[in-house]
N, C-alpha and C positions, 0 to 999 in steps of 0.2 A: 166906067169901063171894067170888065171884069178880070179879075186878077188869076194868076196861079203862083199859089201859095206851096212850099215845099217844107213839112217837119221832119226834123230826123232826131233820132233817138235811139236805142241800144235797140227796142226789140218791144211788142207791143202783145205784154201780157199783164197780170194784175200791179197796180199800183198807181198812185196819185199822178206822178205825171203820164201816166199811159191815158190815165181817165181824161186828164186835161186836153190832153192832144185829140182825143176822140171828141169831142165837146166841142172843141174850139173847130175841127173836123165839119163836122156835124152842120155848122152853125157859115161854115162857109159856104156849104153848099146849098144852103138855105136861104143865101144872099145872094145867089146867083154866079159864085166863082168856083174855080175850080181846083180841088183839094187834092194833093199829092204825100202820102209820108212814107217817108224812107227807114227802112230797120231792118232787123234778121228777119222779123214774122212774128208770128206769136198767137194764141189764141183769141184774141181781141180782131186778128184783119177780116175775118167773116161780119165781123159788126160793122168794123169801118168801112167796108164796099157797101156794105146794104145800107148805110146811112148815105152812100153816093159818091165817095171818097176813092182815089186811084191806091194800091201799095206798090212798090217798088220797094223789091227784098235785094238787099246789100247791107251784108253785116260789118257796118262801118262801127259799132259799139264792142268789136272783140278786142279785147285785149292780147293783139298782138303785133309784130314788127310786119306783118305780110298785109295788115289791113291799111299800110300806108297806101296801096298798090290801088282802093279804091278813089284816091285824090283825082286821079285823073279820068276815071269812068266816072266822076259825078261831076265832073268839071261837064265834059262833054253832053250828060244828060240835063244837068241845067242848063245850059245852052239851046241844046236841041228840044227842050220843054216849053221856052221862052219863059222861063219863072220871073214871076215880077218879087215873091219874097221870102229869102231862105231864111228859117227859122231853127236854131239849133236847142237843142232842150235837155244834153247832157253833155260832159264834158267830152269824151273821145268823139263823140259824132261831131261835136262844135268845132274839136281840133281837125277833122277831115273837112268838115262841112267849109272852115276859116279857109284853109291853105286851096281848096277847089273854087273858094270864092275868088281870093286873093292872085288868083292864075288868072282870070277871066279878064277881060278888054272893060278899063273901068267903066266906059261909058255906055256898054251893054249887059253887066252884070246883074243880076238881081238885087234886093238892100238886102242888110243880113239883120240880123236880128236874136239876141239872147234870151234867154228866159234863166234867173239863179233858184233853184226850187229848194235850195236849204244852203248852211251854212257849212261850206265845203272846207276839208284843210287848205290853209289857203300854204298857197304855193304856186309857182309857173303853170304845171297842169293846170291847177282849176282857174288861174286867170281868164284862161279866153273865155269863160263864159260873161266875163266884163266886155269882151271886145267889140259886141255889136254895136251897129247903127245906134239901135236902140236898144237897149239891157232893161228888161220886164224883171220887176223885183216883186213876188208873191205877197211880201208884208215890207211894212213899218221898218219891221225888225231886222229882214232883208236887204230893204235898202241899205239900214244902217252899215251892218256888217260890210257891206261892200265898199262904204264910203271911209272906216276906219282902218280896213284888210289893204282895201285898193287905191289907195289917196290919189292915183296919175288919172282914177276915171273919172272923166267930166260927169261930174252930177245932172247937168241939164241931160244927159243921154239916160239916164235912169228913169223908168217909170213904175208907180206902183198898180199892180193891178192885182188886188186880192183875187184868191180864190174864191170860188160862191156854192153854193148848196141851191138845189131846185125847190122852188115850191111847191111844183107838182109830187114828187120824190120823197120831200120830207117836210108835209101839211103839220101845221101846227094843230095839236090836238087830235093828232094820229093815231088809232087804237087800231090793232093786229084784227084778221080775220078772228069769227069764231072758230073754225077750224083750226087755225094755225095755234088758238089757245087752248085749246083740247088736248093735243098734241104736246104743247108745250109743258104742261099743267100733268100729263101724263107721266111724259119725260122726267121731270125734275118736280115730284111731289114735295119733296122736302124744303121748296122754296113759300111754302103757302103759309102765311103769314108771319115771313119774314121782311124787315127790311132791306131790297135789294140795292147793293152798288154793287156798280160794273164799270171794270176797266178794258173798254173795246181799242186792243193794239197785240199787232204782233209781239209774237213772243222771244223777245231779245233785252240781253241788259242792258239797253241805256231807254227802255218804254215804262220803265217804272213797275213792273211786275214784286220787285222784293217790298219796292216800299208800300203796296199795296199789300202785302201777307202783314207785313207789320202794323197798316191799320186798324187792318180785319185786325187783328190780336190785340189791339189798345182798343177798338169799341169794342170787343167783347169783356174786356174787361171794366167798361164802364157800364157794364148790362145794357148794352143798345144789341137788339135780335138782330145783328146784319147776318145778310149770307152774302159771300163776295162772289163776282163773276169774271171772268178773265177768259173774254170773247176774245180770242185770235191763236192762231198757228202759230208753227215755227218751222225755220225752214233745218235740214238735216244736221247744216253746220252747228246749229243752238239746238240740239238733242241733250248735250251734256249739262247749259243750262238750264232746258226745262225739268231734267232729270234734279237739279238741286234744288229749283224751288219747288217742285215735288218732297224733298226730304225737308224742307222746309217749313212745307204745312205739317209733315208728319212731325215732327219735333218740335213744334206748336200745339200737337195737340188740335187741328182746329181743321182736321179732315172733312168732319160733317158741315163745315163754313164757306167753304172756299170748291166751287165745282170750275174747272178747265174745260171752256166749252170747245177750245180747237177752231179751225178754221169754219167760220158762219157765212151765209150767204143772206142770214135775215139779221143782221147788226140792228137796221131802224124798228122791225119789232122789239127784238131786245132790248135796244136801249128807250123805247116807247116803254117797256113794262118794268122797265127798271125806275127805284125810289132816286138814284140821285146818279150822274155817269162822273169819272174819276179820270182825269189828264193827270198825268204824272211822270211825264216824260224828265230823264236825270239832266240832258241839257236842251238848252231853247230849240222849239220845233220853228219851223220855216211859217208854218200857219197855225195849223190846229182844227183838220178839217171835222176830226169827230165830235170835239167838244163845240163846234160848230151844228154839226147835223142835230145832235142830241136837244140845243139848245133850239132849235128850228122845231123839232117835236113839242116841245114844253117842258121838256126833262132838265131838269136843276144839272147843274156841274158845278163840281168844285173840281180848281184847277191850280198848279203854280204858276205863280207871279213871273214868269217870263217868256219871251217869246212870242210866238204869234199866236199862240194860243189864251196867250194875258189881253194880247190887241182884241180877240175877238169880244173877252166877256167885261174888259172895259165897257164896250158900246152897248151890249146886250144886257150881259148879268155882271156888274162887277163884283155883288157879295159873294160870288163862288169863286173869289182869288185867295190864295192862302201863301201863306213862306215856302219858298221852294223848301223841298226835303224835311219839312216840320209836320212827322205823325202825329206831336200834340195838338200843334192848328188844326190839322185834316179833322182830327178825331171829334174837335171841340165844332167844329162847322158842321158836320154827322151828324151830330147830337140835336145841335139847332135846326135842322134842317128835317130830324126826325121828330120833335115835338112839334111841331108846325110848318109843313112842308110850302118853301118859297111858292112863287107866281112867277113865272120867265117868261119875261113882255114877247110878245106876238112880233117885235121891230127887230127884222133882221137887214141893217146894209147890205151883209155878204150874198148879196144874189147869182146867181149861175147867170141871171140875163146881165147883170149889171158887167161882169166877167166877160162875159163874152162880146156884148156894142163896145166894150174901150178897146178887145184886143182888136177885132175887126177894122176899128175907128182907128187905131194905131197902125194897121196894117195898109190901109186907104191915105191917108196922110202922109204913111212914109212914101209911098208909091208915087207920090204927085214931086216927088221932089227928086234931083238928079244922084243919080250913084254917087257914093265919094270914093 
């Protein structure tokens, strides 16, 4: 029987869980049900109609006292929808999404259902995202957190359902158009026979951007030819940090090493033509989706030893895990990695299909069983 499915979320523009939702989107309506998400809007809802998907704009993710006011207009349109399963996928939406559920006649509500996409301050706010039916934990590491943060959540209501990377998207042994490398090779001459790593993340302090100026500066010092890359933006509020690690490399000395490529739209070329890609996030990530894609290319990562980004290259690559925060590990794995560049097995678990038949399969299952 086909279902209608309802996600809500702050607002559907770039970022990992905007993708997810599209994905998971995507992929319902390909099964034959009928897909619903709720947010402010964003540059992404032109995607999600054309994938087949309904939006319904309520900006239940503002941080304000007047957004309680939409509890009861999505009481009403869950209702009037017939949704078989409300899905909340950040915390203020999960707080309206909860209390519109929680209104509703139990035995004609929808199931509710969490998704935790990182390790939040924990406190009252970020609890409800424990509170569903079912509470989807992205990683291992996720789950963890919530089982040590949240000791009153029944474990049996948690489920893990990695994130995944597509095959089609990002083909093992992936090489960029010629065009695209003319281009690039034009751009950035001074990369040609260097050894490239690259650190593909936004540009904020806790993505590892300082301790990546400091490797760059411990393998130059070991006379290894790296040039560093630092694929990603920042948003207006980190001006003032990208401005220091700017005076960073200048006071390094290591301006000709280190090129800021800013917000990219081709990441998997880049990290296709790059020598080795670099996770260095300061505390555990929720997954670790780049040092996942990169490793879907063939492209070696060295990564710290935690988080969900540890979970990925356990399975895949384990010799690219180093000591959290240790530029001498990094530098000395560099090295090794430049005198004879690894092989990074073709076997990826983290599949985008694999991802998507358990959410569905969770969302079918819940469905067959009575609101509580």
């Amino acid at each position: 029987m086909p279902l209608t499915v309802v996600q809500t979320l702050p607002a559907l523009d770039v970022g990992g869980v905007e993708r997810g939702t599209l994905e998971v989107a995507a992929e319902l309506v390909r099964k034959g049900h009928r897909s619903i998400v709720i947010s402010a809007g964003g540059r992404l809802v032109d995607r999600l109609i054309k994938d087949g998907s309904e939006h319904f704009t309520m900006p239940i993710g503002k941080k304000s006292f007047f957004t309680l006011k939409y509890i009861a207009r999505l009481r009403r349109y869950l209702s009037e929808q017939n949704v078989s399963i409300l899905h909340a996928r950040s915390r203020l939406p999960a707080w309206i999404s909860y209390l519109a559920w929680k209104g509703m006649d139990p035995g004609k509500r929808p199931c509710f259902v969490t998704t935790v996409h990182g390790p939040y301050t924990v406190n009252r706010y970020s609890k409800i995202m424990t509170r569903g039916q079912r509470v989807i934990a992205i990683s291992g590491f996720i789950r963890d957190y919530i089982i040590e943060n949240y000791p009153d959540t029944d474990k049996d209501r948690i489920e893990i359902i990695y994130r995944g990377v597509s095959r089609d998207q990002f083909p093992y042994g992936f090489r960029p158009s010629q065009d695209w490398m003319d281009k690039w090779r034009a751009q950035y001459p001074a990369l040609s026979g260097k050894f490239i790593i690259t650190l593909p993340a936004r540009v904020t302090p806790w993505k590892g951007q300082e301790d990546f100026i400091k490797i760059v500066v411990s393998a130059l010092r070991e006379d290894l030819p790296v040039h560093g890359l630092v694929a990603g933006g920042y948003h207006s509020s980190r001006a003032s940090f990208f401005k220091q690690l700017r005076t960073r490399v200048g006071n390094a000395k290591i301006d000709k090493h280190i090129t800021f490529l800013g917000h990219r739209n081709d990441l998997r070329e880049i990290m296709s033509v790059s020598d080795t890609v670099l996770s260095l996030a300061k505390i555990p990530e929720a997954f670790g989706r780049t040092a996942l894609e990169s490793l879907c290319l063939g492209t070696p990562v060295i990564a710290y030893d935690h988080g969900g980004a540890a979970e990925v290259l356990k399975e895949i690559f384990p010799r690219g895990l180093i000591k959290p925060h240790d530029i001498k590990d990094a530098t000395m794995k560099l090295m090794e990695f430049y005198k004879m560049r690894p092989v990074v097995p073709a076997h990826n678990p983290f599949t985008l299909e694999k991802m998507l038949e358990k959410t569905i399969h969770l969302y079918e299952k819940l469905s067959e069983t009575a609101p509580a």
